[in-house]
C-alpha positions, 0 to 999 in steps of 0.5 A: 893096948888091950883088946877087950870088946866093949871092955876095952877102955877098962881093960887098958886102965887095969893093964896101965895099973898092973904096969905101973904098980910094977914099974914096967915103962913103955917100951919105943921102937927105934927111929928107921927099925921098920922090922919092928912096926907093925904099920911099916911091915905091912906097907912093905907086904903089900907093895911086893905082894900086889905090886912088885910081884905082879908087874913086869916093868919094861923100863924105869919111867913104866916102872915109877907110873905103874909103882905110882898108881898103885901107891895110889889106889893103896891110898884110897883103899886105906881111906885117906881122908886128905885127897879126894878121889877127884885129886888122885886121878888129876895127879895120875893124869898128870904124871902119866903125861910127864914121862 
């Protein structure tokens, strides 16, 4: 996909042509190459550089509720639409409560 400001939708049909007239296929990633997705590189960047890094972890149960919420805030931070912010905080109540 080509990034053209408002052009952008004629931008990605002109580059579709190029690349059919030349007969370049798409190219896939691998199923588990997370070093090449884009999406997975960053997850994994933010975890250690927000999380991992900054947390002291003084045993596993610590570890999992503090990696929990911020996993967590991550999820609201990014919008997800499939769980109010009523629910994230039931849920890390609720987990908080088993360890």
């Amino acid at each position: 996909m080509s990034e053209n400001g408002t052009r952008r939708e004629f931008t990605a049909g002109a580059v579709m042509r190029w690349l059919r007239d030349r007969r370049v296929g798409p190219a896939f990633i691998p199923p588990g190459r997370s070093r090449h997705n884009g999406f997975a590189e960053s997850f994994n960047g933010k975890l250690r550089d927000e999380c991992l890094n900054r947390e002291w972890f003084r045993d596993l149960c610590e570890a999992r509720m503090l990696i929990e919420q911020w996993r967590e805030f991550y999820n609201l931070a990014t919008r997800n639409p499939l769980r109010s912010p009523d629910e994230v905080l039931r849920t890390r109540v609720e987990r908080a409560e088993t360890c």
